[in-house]
Each structure stands twice: as structure tokens, then as C-alpha cells.
PAMI-174308 format. One line per field, with one value per residue (C-alpha): x, y, z; residue number from 1. Coordinates in pm, 1 decimal. Example, Ala and Ser with C-alpha at 12.3 -4.5 7.8 and 13.67 -1.06 7.14 Angstrom:
# PAMI-174308
east <- [1230.0 1367.0]
north <- [-450.0 -106.0]
up <- [780.0 714.0]
k <- [1 2]
***
This chain:
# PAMI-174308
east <- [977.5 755.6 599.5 799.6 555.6 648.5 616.8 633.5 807.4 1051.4 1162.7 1067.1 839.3 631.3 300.8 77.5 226.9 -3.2 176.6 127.7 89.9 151.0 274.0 424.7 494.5 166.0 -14.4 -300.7 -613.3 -450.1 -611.1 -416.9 -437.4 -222.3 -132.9 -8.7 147.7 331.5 387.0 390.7 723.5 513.3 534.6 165.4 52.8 -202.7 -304.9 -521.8 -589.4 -742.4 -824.7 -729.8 -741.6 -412.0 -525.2 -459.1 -65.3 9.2 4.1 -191.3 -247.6 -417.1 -487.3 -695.5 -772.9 -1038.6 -1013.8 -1267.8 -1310.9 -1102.1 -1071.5 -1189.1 -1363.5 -1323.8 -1102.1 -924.8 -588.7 -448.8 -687.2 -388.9 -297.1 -597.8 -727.1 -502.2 -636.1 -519.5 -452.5 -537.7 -903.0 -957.1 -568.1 -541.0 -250.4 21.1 315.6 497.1 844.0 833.0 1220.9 1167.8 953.6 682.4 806.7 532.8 551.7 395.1 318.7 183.9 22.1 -145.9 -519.5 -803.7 -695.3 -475.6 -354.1 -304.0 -191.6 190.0 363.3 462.8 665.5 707.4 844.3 904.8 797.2 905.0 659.9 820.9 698.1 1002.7 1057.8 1353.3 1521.5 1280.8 1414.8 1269.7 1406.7 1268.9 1126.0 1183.8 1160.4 1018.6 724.4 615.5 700.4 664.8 831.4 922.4 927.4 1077.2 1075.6 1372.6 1556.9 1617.0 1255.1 1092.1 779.4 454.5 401.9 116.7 56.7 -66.1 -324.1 -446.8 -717.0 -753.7 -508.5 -228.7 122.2 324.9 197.5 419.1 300.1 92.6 323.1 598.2 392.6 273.2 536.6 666.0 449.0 615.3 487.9 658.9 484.1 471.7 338.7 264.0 167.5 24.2 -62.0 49.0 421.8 758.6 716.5 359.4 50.1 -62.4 -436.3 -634.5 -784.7 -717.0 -602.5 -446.7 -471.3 -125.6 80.6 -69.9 11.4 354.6 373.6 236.4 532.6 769.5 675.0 663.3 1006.2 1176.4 1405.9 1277.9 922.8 764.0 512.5 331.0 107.0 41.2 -216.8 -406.4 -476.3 -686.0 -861.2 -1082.3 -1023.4 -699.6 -1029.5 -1194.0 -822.4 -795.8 -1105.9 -1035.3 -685.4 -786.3 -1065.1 -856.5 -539.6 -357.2 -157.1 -405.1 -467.4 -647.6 -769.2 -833.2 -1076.3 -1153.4 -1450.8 -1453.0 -1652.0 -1838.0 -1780.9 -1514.6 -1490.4 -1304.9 -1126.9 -1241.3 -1024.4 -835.0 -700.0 -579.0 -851.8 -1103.7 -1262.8 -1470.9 -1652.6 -1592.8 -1952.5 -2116.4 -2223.0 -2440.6 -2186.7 -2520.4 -2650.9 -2399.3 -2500.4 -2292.9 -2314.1 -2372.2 -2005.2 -2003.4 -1830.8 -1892.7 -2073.6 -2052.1 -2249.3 -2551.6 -2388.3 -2316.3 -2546.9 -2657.4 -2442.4 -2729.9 -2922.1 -2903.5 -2725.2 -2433.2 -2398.3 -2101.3 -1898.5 -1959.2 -1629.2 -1679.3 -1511.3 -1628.5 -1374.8 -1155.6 -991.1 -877.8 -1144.9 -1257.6 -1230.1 -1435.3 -1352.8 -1689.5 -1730.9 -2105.4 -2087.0 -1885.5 -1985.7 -1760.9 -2007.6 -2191.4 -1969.4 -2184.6 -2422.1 -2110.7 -1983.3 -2321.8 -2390.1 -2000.3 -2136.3 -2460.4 -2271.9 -2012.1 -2289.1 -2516.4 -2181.1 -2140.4 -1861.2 -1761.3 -1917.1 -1660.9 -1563.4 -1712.8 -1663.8 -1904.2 -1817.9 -2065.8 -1982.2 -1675.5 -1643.7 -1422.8 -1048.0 -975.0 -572.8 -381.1 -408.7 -402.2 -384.2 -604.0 -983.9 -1034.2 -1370.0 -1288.5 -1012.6 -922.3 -875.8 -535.2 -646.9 -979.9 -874.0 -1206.6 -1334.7 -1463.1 -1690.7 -1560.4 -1794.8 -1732.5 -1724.8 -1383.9 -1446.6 -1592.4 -1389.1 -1041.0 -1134.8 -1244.4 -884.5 -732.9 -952.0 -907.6 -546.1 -558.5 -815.0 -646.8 -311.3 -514.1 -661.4 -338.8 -164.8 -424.9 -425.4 -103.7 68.6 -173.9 -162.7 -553.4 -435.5 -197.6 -93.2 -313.8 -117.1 -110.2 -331.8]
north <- [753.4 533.0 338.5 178.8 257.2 -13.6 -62.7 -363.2 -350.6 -134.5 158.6 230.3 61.4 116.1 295.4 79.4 -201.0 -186.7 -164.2 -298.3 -60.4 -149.3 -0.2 -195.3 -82.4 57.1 11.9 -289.2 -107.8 236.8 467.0 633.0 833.1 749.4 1051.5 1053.9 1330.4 1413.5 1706.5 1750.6 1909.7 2208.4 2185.7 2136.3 1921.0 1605.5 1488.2 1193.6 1079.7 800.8 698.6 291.6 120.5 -101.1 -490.9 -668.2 -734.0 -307.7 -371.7 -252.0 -378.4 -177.0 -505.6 -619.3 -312.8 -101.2 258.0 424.6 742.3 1017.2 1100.4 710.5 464.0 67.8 -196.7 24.1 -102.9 103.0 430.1 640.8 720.4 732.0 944.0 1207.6 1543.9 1880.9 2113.3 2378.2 2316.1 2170.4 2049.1 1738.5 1496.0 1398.8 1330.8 1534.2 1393.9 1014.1 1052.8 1117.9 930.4 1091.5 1060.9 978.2 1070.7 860.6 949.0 739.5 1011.2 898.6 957.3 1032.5 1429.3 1393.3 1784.4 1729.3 1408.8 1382.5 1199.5 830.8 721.4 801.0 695.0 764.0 524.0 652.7 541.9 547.7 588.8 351.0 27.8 -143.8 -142.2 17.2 309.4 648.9 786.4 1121.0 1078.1 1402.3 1182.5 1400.4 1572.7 1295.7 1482.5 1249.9 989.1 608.6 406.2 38.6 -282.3 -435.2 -702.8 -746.9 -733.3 -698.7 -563.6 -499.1 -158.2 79.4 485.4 643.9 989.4 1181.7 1481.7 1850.4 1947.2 1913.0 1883.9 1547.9 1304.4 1027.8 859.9 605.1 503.1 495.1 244.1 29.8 -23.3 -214.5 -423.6 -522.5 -342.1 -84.9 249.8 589.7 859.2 1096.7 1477.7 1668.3 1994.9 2228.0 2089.6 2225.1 2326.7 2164.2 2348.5 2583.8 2501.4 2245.7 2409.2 2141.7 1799.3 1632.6 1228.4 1194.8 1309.0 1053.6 809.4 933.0 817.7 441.2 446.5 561.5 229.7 2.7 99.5 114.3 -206.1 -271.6 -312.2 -600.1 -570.2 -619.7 -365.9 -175.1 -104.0 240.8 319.4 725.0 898.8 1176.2 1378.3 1082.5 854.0 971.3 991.2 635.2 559.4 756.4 600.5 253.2 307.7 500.0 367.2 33.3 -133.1 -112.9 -420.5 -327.4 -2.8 76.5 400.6 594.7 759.4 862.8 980.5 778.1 1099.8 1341.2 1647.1 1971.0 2035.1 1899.0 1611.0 1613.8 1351.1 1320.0 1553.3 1454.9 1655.9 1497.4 1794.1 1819.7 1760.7 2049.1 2197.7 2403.8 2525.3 2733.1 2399.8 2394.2 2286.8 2440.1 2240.8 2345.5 2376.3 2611.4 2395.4 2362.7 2028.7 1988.8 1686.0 1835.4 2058.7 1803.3 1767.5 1408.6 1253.3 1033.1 1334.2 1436.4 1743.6 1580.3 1238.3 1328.1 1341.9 1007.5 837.7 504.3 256.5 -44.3 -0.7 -67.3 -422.3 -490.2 -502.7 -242.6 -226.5 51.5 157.4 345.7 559.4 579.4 876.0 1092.5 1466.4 1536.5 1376.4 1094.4 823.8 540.9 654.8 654.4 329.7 183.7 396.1 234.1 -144.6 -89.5 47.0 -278.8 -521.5 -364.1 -347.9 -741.5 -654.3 -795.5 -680.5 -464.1 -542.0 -266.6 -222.8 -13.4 122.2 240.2 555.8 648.3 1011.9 1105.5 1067.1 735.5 661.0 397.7 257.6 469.2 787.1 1014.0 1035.3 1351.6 1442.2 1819.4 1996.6 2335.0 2255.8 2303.4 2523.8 2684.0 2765.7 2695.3 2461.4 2149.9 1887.8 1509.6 1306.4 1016.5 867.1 812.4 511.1 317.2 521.1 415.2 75.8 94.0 239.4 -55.5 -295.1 -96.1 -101.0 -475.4 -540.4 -268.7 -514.7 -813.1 -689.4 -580.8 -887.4 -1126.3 -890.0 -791.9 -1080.0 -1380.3 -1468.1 -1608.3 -1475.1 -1314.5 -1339.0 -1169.5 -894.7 -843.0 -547.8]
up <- [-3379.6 -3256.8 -3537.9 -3832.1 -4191.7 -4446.2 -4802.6 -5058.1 -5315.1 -5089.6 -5222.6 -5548.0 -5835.5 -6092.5 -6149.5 -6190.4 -5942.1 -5613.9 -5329.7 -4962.1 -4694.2 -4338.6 -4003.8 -3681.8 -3329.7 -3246.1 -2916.4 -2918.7 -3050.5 -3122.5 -3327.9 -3575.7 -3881.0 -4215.0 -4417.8 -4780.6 -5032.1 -5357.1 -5490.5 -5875.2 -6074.1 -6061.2 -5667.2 -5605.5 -5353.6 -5360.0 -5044.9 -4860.6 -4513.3 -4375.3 -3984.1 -3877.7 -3514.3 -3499.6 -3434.2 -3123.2 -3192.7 -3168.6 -3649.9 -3944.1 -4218.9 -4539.8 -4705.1 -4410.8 -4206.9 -4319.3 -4339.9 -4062.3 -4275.6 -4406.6 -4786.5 -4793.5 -4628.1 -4610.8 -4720.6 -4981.0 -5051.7 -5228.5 -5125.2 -5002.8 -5352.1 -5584.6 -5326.1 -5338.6 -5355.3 -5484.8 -5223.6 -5508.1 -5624.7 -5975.2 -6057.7 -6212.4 -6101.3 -6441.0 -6482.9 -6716.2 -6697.0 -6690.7 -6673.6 -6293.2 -6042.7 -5787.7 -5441.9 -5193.1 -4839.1 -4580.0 -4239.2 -3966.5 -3688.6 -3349.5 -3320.3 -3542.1 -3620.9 -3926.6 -3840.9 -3461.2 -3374.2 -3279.2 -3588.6 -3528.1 -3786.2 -4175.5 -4525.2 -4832.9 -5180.2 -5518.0 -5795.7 -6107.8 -6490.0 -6678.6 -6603.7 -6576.5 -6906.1 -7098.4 -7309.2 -7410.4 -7753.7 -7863.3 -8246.2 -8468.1 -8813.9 -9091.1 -8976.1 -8678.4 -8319.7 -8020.1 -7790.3 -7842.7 -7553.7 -7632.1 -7377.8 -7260.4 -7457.6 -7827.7 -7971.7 -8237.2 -8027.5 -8128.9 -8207.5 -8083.5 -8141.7 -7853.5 -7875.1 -7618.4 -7650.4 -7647.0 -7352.3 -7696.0 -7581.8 -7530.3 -7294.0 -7196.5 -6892.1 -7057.2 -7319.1 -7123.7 -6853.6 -7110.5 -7285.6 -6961.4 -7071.8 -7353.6 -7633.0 -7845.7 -7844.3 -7971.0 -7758.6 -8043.7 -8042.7 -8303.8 -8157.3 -7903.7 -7907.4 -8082.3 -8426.3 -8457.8 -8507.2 -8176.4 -8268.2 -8387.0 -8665.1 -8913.6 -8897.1 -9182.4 -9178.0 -9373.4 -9020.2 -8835.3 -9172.0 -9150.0 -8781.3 -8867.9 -9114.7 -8885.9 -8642.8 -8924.0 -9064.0 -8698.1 -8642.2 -8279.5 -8402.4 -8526.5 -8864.1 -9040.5 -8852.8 -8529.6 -8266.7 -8190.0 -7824.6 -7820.4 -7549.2 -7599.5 -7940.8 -7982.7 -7998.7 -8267.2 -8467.8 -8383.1 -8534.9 -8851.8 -8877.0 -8874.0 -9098.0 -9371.9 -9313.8 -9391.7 -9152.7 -8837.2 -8640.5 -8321.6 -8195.0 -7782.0 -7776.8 -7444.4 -7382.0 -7799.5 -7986.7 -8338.2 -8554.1 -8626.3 -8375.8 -8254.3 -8653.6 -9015.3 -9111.1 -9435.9 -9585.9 -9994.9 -10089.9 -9862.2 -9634.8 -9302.5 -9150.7 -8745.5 -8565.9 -8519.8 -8166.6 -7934.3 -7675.7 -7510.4 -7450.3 -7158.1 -6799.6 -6492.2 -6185.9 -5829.7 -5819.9 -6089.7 -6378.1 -6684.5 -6795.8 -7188.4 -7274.9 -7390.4 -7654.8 -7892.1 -8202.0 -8296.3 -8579.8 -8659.2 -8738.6 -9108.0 -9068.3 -8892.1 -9120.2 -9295.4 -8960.9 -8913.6 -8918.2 -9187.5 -8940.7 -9092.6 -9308.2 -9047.9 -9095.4 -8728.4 -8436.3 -8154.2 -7807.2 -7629.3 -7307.6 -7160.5 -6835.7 -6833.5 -6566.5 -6885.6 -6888.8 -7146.3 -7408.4 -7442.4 -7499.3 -7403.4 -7688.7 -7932.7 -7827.7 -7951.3 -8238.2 -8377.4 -8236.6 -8484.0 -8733.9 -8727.6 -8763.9 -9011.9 -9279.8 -9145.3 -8923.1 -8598.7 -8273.8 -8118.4 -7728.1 -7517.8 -7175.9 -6949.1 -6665.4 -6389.1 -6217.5 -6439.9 -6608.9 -6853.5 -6815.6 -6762.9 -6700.6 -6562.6 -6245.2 -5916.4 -6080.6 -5847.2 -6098.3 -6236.4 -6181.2 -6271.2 -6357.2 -6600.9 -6932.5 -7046.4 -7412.1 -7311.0 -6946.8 -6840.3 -6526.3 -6686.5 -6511.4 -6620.6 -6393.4 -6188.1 -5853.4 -5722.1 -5582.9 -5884.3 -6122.3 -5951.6 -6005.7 -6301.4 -6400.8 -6258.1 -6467.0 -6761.1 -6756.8 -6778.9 -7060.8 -7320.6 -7233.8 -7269.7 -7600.7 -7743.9 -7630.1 -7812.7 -8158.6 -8167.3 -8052.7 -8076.8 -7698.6 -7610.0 -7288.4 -7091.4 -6712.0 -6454.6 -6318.2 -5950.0 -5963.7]
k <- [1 2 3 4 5 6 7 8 9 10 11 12 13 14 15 16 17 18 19 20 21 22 23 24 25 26 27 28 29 30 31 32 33 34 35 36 37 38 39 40 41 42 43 44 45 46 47 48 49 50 51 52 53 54 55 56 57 58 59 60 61 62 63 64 65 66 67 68 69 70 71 72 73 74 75 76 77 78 79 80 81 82 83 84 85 86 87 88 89 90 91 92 93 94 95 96 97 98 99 100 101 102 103 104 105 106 107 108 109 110 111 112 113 114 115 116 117 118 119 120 121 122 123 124 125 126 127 128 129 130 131 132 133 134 135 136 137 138 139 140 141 142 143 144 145 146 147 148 149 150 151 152 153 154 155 156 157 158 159 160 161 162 163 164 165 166 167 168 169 170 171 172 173 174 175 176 177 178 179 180 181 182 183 184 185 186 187 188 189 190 191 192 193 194 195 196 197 198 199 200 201 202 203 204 205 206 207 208 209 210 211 212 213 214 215 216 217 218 219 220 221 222 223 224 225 226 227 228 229 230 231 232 233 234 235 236 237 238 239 240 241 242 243 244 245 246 247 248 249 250 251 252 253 254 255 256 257 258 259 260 261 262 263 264 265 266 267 268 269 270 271 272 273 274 275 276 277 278 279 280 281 282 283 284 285 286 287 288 289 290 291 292 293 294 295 296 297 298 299 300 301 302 303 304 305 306 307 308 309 310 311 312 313 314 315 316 317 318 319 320 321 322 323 324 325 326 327 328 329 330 331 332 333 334 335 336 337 338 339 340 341 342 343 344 345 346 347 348 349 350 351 352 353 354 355 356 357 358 359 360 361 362 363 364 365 366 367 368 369 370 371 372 373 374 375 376 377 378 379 380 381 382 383 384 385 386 387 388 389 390 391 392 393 394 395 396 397 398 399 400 401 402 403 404 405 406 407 408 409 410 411 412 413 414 415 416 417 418 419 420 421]
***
């Protein structure tokens, strides 16, 4: 082939390391087109393109060369992978095994027609979801169902129980990237996995108790408490864990929500009703999806106070991660409703970060944003929001504040390295 397509780190690395992209052996001025794709372990494919002019020495560089168009345009390092598109409309890009990493193919094809240009060079980088040393232990302890993911070395770590929303199931990914970090944490199901309930008709608080006892009682992880990260539905568990359990230090919410939804919550004979909703408030887009945010009743309103989560009972502080372009429901609204709330019981001001042009499902870095995908338990098409662009950077910056949070509260650092993200 003509062209040689590099990568640093070579090879293989993690997630949420950024990578540097670059191709040598071009002509002065050539114009190219740079094509990546992965397929999932369900075979579907994600693709992106982008069209470059190689400088004067025949190279390209993604860190100064600006993309020309394609699924992109402009100095977007990284743009070849949060990019990535289904090939199949509204799929959403996880990882399901974390075990195994994605293999991305890179291609390096002359001119400016990424299907007809004659292919120039290629390579393959393998992103991976565990770090070096890091270990995965399956937890089946009582009635808690999930996955541990500890650092390398000796520990203790700081612990932290990881929720995601209404898809149910097991997700792993961002446990088993954070805790690369450094930090000890549980990726923990509670519906739609094993012997667990199918639906989430009812949640009882005591599992999720169960779970902080199951950190606080495991050798590798340091006490006296843990942290809560929840997205979605896991946000608004979060919220009711630290407020009606003990042994909560600091809680990361995602696009949650102030009051209690989807099931009533029970815990030792109390009852917190789920917030009631419209669902023929719906919107559907142009597109024809589904966009929910309208169908959700006030919880200031009368009706709905008593599914109002009491989170100034909470003894450890907030940090509220916000994507102000979320269809799902308003979670900008929420994330002030719970920063009144704070201060009026003489509580701290929680941290909360807005983020312009950001919908709904906010992961760690580079993970293609999901602006609309089918839900996993109502099989339905369901607008998120956001602008790939803003909302891929937001992920990045995200990803750094919930470790900078955690670090400070959990471990007492004022600060923690920059990564090179």
C-alpha cells in the first residue's frame, strides 16, 4: 500500500485514552479520505468518514489537520470515533462484554469519495474496557446481582455503586473504565438480569442497602463509606439511597430526575409513590420518534409532592451532571428544583454542571452520542437530544469532573492530575 496509517498508543488502549491519528507517505497536497469502523458483538456496524488534504511533506496529522467535511468537520481529534454511525438506523453503540475490546479499522483511501477512492493504506487499534491489572469478579452475595471491578495493587479503594436506567440488564462499561481510575466499583443490576425481577414494578430500597453492605464488608474496599454514580432511573435511586441510607459520601447523578419515577419505592414500610405522567403529552419529531419530556407531571405541583425524594437528608454532597438539550425529561429543571431544595433545609449548594447542546445519555468519553435509539424494554424509537458535536465534548469533560469529584470526597485529594483527554 501506499500510505502507512499510524496510531499512538500503538496497538491497543483504553477507552477513554484519546488517541493520535496520523498517516505518512502521501503525495504533497493529496486529498484523501480517512475511513473508520467497528462492529459491535452483535455484528453491527458503526461507521465515520472524514475528507483531509495531506500538508506539504506528502503527512497528516488529525491533531493539526482539519477535517474538510464528512460525518465531521474541523479540527476534531478524535472525530473518527465519536462519530461513528450505525449502519442500521437508531442502534446505539455499548459494549456489552468489557472482557473483550472493540477493534477499530482504519482506512486511509485517495480522494474525496470515501466509497470510490482506491484504498491507500489501513490499520487496526483495539480500544479496550479493563485496564491493566484491573480485575472483574462477578458478585452473587445474598440477593445483590452485579459486577465488581477492583484497581490494580493492594488497595483498600474507595468504593462506588454504579446504576444505570430503564434499558435493565448489567452494564459494565463504565464501571469497569472507572475503576482504572482507581476506584473500587460495583456495576449493580436490579432488573432485567438472572434471577432478578423482569419488570420494574416495585423497587425495594433494602437491595440497593444490601449492595452498600456488600462494598463496605469487601476487604479491597476502603470505609467508612462509598460513592453513588446513577444515570437516568439509577439517578433518582442514587438520590433516594443517599438520602435514606447511611454510609453515602458523594453522589454523581446524570440527567436525573428530583422525584421518584418509573415504580413506587419501598423501603421498611414506607412507600414513595413513582411521579405520575401524561404519556399523551408525547411529541414525535419530524423523524418520527418519540420525544417524552412533556409527559412528566410537575413534582412541585401538589398532586406529585410526595414523590419528591427528601435529599437533604443526604449527609454527603451532589454533583449534577446536566445535558440541557435532554428530551428524555427535564433534567435541567430537576437539577435546580434539588439545588433549592439543599439550601432552603441549610444544606450545601450541590455542584451542577450544564451542558449546552447535550441530550440524554451521557457516557464516557468517545462513545458515539446517542441522540436516538430503541429503547431496550418498551421497543419503541426514543428521541434523547443533542448535538454530536457539543455532546461528545461534553462526555469528555464529564468523564473528568465525576473523577475529580470522587477523588476529592472519597479520597480527600483537592485535586487530581489532568488526564490527557
Amino acid at each position: 500500500m501506499a500510505a502507512t496509517v499510524t496510531v499512538e498508543p500503538a496497538g491497543r488502549c483504553l477507552w477513554d485514552e484519546p488517541v493520535r491519528i496520523a498517516v505518512r507517505g502521501l503525495a504533497p497536497g493529496q486529498p484523501v479520505t480517512l475511513r473508520a469502523s467497528l462492529r459491535d458483538e452483535k455484528g453491527a456496524l458503526f461507521r465515520a468518514h472524514a475528507r483531509y488534504r495531506a500538508d506539504a511533506t506528502g503527512q497528516l496529522d488529525l491533531e493539526r489537520a482539519p477535517a474538510l467535511g464528512g460525518s465531521f468537520a474541523g479540527l476534531e481529534p478524535m472525530g473518527l470515533l465519536w462519530a461513528l454511525e450505525p449502519e442500521k438506523p437508531l442502534l446505539r453503540l455499548v459494549k456489552r462484554d468489557v472482557q473483550t475490546p472493540f477493534a477499530v479499522q482504519l482506512e486511509v483511501l485517495d480522494g474525496h469519495e470515501p466509497e470510490a477512492g482506491r484504498l491507500l493504506g489501513r490499520a487496526v487499534h483495539e480500544r479496550a474496557f479493563l485496564g491493566p491489572g484491573v480485575r472483574r469478579e462477578p458478585v452473587r452475595a445474598g440477593r445483590v446481582r452485579g459486577t465488581l471491578f477492583l484497581p490494580p495493587g493492594t488497595g483498600p479503594f474507595s468504593g462506588i455503586i454504579d446504576l444505570f436506567g430503564t434499558g435493565g440488564g448489567l452494564c459494565e462499561y463504565r464501571a469497569s473504565l472507572l475503576a482504572g481510575h482507581g476506584f473500587a466499583v460495583l456495576a449493580l443490576a436490579y432488573f432485567r438480569f438472572e434471577d432478578l425481577p423482569e419488570y420494574l414494578n416495585d423497587v425495594h430500597l433494602e437491595y440497593f442497602e444490601e449492595a452498600v453492605h456488600f462494598m463496605l464488608q469487601h476487604p479491597k474496599v476502603k470505609g467508612p463509606s462509598v460513592g453513588l454514580l446513577g444515570f437516568s432511573k439509577g439517578g433518582d435511586l442514587c438520590l433516594s439511597m443517599a438520602s435514606f441510607l447511611k454510609n453515602i459520601t458523594a453522589t454523581v447523578l446524570i440527567n436525573a430526575c428530583v422525584a421518584n419515577t418509573i415504580a413506587p419505592l419501598h423501603y421498611k414500610g414506607m412507600i414513595i409513590p413513582n411521579l405520575s405522567n401524561d404519556p399523551g403529552k408525547h411529541a414525535i419529531t419530524e423523524s418520527g420518534l418519540l420525544d417524552f419530556m412533556d409527559i412528566w407531571n410537575n413534582p412541585l405541583e401538589e398532586p406529585n409532592h410526595q414523590s419528591l425524594i427528601p435529599l437533604e437528608k443526604a449527609q454527603g454532597p451532589f454533583l449534577f451532571i446536566v445535558g440541557m438539550d435532554d428530551h428524555n425529561w427535564k433534567s435541567e429543571c430537576y437539577a435546580r428544583i434539588a439545588s433549592e431544595r439543599l439550601q432552603a433545609h441549610g444544606k450545601d449548594k450541590p455542584q451542577i454542571i450544564y451542558y449546552p447542546g447535550t441530550g440524554h445519555c451521557i457516557d464516557p468519553p468517545y462513545f458515539p452520542p446517542s441522540r436516538a435509539s430503541v429503547h431496550a424494554l418498551l421497543g419503541q424509537a426514543i428521541f434523547y437530544g443533542g448535538e454530536p458535536k457539543a455532546h461528545s465534548r461534553a462526555q469528555v469533560d464529564a468523564w473528568q469532573q465525576i473523577q475529580t469529584f470522587f477523588h476529592k470526597h472519597l479520597n480527600g485529594k483537592k485535586s487530581v492530575k489532568p488526564s490527557k483527554i
